[in-house]
MIFITOR-154008 format. One record per residue (C-alpha): x negated, z negated, y negated. Coordinates in Angstrom, 3 decimals, always signed. Example, Ala and Ser with C-alpha at 12.3 -4.5 7.8 and 13.67 -1.06 7.14 Angstrom:
# residues 2
<atom px="-12.300" pz="-7.800" py="+4.500"/>
<atom px="-13.670" pz="-7.140" py="+1.060"/>
END
This chain:
# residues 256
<atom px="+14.117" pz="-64.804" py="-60.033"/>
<atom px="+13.243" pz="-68.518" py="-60.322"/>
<atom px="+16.271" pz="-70.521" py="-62.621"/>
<atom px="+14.030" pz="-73.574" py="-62.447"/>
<atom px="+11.338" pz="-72.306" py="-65.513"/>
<atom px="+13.203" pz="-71.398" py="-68.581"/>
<atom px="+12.203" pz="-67.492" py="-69.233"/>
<atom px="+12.206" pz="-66.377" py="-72.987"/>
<atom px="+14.747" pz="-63.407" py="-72.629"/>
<atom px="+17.258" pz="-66.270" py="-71.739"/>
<atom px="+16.483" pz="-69.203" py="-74.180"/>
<atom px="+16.678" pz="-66.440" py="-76.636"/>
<atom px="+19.678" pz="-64.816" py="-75.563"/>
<atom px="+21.298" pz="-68.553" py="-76.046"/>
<atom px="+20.094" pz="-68.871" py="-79.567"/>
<atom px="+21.941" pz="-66.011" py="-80.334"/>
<atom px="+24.669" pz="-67.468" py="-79.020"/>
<atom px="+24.760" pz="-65.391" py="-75.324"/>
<atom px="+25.992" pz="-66.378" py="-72.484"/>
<atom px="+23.559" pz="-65.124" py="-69.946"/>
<atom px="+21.045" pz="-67.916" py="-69.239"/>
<atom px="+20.974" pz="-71.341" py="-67.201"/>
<atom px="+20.671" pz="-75.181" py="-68.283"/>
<atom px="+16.736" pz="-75.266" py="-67.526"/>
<atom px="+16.787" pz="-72.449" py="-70.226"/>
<atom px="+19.338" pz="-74.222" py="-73.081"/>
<atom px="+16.878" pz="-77.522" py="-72.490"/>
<atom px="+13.879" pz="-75.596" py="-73.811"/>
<atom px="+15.702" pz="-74.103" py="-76.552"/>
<atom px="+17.537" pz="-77.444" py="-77.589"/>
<atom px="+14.004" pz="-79.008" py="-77.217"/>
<atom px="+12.276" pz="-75.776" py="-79.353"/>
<atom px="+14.997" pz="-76.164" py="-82.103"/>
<atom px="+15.219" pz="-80.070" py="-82.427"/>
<atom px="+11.352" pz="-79.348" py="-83.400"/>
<atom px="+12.015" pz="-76.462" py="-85.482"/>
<atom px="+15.514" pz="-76.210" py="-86.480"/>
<atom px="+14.741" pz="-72.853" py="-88.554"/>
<atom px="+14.333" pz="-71.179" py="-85.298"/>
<atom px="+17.848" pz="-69.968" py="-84.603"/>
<atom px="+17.850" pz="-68.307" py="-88.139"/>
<atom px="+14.255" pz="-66.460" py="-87.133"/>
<atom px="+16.083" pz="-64.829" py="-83.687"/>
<atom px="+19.038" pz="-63.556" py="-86.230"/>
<atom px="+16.426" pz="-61.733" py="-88.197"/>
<atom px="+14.634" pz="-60.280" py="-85.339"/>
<atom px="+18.177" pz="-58.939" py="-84.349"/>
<atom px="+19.121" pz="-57.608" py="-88.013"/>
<atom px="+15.412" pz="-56.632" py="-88.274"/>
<atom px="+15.773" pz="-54.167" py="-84.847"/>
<atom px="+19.520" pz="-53.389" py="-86.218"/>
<atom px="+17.858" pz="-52.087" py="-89.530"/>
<atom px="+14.965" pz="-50.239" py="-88.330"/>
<atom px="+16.548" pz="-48.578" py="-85.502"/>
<atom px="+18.941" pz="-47.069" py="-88.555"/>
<atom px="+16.743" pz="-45.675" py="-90.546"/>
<atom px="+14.631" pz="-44.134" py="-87.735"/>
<atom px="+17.524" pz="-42.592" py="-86.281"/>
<atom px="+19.390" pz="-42.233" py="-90.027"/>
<atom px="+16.610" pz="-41.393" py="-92.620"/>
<atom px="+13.506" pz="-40.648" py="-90.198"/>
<atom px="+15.659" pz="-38.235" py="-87.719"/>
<atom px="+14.423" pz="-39.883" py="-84.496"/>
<atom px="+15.940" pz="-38.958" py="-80.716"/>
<atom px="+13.851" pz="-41.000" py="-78.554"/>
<atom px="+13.358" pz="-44.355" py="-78.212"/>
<atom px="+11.096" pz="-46.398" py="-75.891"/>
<atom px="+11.804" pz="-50.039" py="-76.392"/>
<atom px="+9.687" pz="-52.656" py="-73.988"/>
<atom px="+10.616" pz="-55.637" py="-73.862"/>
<atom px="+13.883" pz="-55.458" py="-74.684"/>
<atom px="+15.231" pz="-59.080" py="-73.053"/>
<atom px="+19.222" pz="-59.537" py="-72.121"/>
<atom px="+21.293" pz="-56.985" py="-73.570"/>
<atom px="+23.201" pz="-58.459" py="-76.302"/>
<atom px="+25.552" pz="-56.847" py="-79.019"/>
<atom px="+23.488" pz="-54.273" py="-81.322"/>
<atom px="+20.866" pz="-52.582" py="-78.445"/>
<atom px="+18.507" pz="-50.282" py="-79.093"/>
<atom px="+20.995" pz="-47.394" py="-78.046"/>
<atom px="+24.242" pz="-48.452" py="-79.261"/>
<atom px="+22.409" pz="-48.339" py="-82.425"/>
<atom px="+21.180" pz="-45.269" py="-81.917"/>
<atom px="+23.514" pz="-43.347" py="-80.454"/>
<atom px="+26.216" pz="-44.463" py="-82.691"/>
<atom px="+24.332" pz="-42.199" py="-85.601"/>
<atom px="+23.139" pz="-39.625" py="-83.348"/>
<atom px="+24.985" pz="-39.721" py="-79.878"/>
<atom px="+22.504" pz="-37.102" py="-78.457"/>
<atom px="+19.446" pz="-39.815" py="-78.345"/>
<atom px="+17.472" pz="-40.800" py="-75.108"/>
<atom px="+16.628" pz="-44.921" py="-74.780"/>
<atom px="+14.012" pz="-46.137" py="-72.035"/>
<atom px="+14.535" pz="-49.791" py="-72.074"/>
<atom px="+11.196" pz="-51.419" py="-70.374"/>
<atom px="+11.175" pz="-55.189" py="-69.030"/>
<atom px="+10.016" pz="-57.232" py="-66.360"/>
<atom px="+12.376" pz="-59.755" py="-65.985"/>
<atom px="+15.003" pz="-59.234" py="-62.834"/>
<atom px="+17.914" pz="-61.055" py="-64.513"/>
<atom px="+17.459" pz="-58.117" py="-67.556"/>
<atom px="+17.207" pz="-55.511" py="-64.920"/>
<atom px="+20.593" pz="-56.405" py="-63.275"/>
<atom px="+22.208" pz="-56.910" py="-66.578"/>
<atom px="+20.620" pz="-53.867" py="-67.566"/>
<atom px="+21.880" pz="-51.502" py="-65.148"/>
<atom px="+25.442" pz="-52.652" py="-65.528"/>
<atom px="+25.713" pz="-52.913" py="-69.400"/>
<atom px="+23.355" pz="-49.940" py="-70.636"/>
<atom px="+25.215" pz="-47.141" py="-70.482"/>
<atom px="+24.566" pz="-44.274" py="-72.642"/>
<atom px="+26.816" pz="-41.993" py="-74.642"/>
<atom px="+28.044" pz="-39.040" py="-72.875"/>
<atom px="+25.301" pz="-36.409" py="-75.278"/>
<atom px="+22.257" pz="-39.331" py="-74.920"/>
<atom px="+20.436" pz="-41.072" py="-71.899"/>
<atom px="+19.751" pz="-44.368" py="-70.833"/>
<atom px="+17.056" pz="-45.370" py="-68.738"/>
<atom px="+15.315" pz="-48.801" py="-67.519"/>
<atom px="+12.079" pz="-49.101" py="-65.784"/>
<atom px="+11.438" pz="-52.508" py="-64.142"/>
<atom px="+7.302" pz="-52.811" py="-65.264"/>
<atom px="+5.038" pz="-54.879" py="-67.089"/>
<atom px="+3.549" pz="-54.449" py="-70.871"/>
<atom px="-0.119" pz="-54.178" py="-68.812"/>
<atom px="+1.437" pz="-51.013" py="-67.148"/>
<atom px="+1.182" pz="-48.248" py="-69.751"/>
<atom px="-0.197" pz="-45.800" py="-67.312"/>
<atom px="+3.297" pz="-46.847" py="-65.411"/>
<atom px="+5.502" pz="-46.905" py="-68.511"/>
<atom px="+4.499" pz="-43.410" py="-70.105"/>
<atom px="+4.574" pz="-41.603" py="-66.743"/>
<atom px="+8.546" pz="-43.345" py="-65.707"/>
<atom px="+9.353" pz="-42.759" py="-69.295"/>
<atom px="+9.123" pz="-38.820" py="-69.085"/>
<atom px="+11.113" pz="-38.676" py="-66.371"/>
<atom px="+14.216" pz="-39.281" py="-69.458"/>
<atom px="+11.911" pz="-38.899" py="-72.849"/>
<atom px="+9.868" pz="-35.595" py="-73.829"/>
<atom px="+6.666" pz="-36.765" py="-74.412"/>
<atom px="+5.883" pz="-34.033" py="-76.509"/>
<atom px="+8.346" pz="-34.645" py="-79.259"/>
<atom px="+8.775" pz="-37.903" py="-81.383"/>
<atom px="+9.484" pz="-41.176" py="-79.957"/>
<atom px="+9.378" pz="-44.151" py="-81.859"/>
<atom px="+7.641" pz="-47.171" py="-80.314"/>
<atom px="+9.877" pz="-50.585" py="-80.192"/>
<atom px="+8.058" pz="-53.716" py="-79.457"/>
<atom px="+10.132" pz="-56.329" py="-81.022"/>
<atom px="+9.131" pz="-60.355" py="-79.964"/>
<atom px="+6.321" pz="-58.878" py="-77.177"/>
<atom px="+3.246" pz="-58.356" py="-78.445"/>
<atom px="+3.439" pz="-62.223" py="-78.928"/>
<atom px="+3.260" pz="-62.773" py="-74.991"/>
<atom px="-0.149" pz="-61.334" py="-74.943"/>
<atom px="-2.455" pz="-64.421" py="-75.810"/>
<atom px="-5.302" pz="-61.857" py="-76.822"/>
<atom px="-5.061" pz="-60.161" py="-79.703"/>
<atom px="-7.903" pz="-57.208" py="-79.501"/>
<atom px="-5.773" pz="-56.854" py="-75.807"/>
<atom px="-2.582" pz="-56.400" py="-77.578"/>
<atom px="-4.055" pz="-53.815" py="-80.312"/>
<atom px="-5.518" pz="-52.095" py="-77.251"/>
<atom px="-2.050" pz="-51.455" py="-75.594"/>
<atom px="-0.192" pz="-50.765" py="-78.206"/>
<atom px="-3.386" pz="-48.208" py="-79.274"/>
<atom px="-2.820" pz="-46.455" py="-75.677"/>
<atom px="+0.326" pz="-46.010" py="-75.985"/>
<atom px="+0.675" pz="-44.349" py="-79.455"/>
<atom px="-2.324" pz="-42.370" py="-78.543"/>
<atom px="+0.442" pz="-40.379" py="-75.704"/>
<atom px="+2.892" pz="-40.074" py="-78.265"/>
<atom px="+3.070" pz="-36.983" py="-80.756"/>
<atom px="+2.419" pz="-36.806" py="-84.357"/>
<atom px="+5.692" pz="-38.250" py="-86.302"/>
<atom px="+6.496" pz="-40.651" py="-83.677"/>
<atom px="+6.452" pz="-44.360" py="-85.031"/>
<atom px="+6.087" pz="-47.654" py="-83.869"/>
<atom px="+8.242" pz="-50.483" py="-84.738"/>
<atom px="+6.888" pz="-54.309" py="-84.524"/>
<atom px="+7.914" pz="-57.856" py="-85.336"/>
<atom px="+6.752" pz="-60.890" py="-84.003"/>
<atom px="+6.743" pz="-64.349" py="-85.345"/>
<atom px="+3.771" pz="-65.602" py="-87.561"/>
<atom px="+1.459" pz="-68.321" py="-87.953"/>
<atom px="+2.297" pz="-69.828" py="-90.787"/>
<atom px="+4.830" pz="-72.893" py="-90.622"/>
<atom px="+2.925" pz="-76.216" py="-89.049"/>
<atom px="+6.412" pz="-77.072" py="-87.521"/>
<atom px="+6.693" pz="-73.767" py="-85.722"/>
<atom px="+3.511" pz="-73.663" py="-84.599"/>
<atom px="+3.506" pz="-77.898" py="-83.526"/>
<atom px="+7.258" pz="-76.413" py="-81.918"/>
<atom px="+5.178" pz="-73.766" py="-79.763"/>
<atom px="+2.821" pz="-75.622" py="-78.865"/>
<atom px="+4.825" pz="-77.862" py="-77.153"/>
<atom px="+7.213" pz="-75.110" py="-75.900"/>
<atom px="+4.016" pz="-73.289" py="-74.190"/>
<atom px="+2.311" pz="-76.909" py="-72.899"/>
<atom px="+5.831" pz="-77.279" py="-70.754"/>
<atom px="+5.048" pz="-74.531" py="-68.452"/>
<atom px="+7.683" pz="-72.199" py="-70.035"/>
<atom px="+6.648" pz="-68.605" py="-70.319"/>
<atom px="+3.822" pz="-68.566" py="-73.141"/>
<atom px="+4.242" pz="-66.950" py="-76.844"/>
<atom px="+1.238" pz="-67.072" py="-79.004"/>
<atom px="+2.328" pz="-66.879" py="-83.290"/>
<atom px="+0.112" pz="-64.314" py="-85.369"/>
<atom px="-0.905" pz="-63.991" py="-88.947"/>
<atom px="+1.053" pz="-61.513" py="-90.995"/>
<atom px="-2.175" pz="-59.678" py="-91.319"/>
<atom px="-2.632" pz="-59.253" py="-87.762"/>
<atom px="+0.944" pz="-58.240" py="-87.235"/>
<atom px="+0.120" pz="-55.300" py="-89.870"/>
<atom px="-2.912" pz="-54.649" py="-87.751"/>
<atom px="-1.020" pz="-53.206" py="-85.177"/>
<atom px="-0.176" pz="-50.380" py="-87.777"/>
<atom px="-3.609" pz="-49.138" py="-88.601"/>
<atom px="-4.149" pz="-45.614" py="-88.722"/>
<atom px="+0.017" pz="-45.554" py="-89.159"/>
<atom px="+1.773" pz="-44.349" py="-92.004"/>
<atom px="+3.774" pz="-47.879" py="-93.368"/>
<atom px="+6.954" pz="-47.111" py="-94.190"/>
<atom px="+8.237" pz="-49.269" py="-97.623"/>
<atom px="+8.154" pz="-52.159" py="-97.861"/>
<atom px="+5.752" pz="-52.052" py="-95.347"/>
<atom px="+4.960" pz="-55.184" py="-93.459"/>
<atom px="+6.687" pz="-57.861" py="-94.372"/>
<atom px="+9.066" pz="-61.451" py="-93.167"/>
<atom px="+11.901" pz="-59.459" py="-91.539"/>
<atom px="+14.856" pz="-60.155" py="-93.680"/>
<atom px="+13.068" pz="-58.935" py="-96.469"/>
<atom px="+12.466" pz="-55.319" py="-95.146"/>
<atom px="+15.229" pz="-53.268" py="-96.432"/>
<atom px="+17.665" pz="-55.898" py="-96.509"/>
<atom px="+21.091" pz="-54.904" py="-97.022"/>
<atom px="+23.190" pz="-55.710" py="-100.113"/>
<atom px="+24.594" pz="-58.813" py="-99.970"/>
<atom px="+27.298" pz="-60.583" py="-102.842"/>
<atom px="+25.382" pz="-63.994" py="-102.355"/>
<atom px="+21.886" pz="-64.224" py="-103.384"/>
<atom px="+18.834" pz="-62.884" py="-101.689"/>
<atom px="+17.858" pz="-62.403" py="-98.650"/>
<atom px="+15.411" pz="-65.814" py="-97.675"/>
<atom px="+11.985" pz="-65.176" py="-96.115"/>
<atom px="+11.556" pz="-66.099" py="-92.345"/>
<atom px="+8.376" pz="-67.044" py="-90.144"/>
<atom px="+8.762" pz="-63.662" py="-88.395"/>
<atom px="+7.463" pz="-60.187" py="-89.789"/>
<atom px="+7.959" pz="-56.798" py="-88.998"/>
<atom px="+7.175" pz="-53.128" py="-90.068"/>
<atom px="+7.801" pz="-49.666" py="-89.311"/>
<atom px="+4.919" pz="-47.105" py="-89.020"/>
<atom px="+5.181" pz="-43.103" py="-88.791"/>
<atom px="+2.114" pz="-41.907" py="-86.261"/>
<atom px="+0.240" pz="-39.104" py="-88.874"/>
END
């Protein structure tokens, strides 16, 4: 575990205001947001994006298994205190590959007494890996919905990233979904802000169109609104205003 490169799990884990990361790490995200101020407001609407998603595929679309990769420092809201707070009786495989989430992991994901937790220590490259660990707590041959929220950006090829994310829907069962969000492409300042973040030697992230987020659905059934910024998708009533558009965009898709 080297605490002299700031890591992404951590400088994101202190925009949203966690404790679990080192100075190297609140540099680079003092540095990130002095560029692009906005960017503390995009990591709350990744959060509430994964917070509303993971409610209406365990609420509305009746999902028990969840295979979330990439899931960074455990914070409040995780995949399976989401889930299991609607349906205690749902199995989480948390997937990451960074050791400082794997020792927080094991010590702060605990499941429900009905559910399971699990966490496999592998890389996004590793589906063969990832699919054959997972069954060991998922059945394959039911539903399992797909969470890939803020990785697909670490892939720096696209037609790479719509390949993995293609094998691993093609193991999962018809009705199974796949939940995405990643940021997008389409601020100067963000992208001038990544740039630079990247060009320090920091672990890479590489911003994508809205249309090639959506890409990642095809052949999927969208679920409404379909793809779209993430506080707009489903927002939740609010008595001030409307919910403001961010540089991040997500979707949910149900696997015909």
């Amino acid at each position: 575990m080297d605490t002299t490169v700031p890591h992404s799990a951590r400088i994101w884990n202190y925009w949203l205001g966690g404790k679990d990361n080192y100075a190297v790490d609140r540099e680079a995200g003092d540095r990130f947001r002095e560029a692009f101020p906005e960017i503390i407001e995009n990591a709350r609407a990744f959060r509430s994006f994964l917070r509303r998603g993971i409610g209406y595929l365990t609420g509305e679309a009746g999902v028990r298994q969840f295979l979330d990769i990439g899931t960074g420092l455990p914070t409040a809201g995780n995949t399976h205190e989401l889930a299991q707070a609607i349906a205690p009786e749902s199995r989480i495989v948390y997937v990451d590959n960074d050791p400082l989430v794997l020792a927080h992991a094991r010590a702060l994901l605990v499941s429900s007494p009905e559910g399971a937790t699990a966490y496999l220590h592998a890389d996004l490259h590793d589906v063969d890996e990832i699919l054959a660990s997972a069954a060991d707590t998922l059945d394959l041959g039911k539903p399992v919905a797909l969470i890939l929220s803020g990785i697909l950006g670490h892939l720096p090829e696209y037609d790479e990233a719509r390949r993995i994310v293609g094998r691993l829907l093609s193991a999962l069962p018809s009705g199974s979904y796949l939940l995405v969000c990643d940021g997008t492409s389409t601020n100067e300042e963000l992208l001038a802000a990544q740039k630079q973040h990247n060009d320090r030697g920091a672990v890479q992230y590489f911003l994508r169109s809205p249309e090639e987020i959506a890409g990642f659905f095809d052949g999927l059934e969208l679920v409404d609104p379909g793809v779209v910024s993430c506080p707009l998708w489903r927002p939740e009533p609010t008595e001030v205003g409307e919910p403001r558009p961010v540089d991040a965009y997500g979707g949910v898709g149900r696997k015909p």
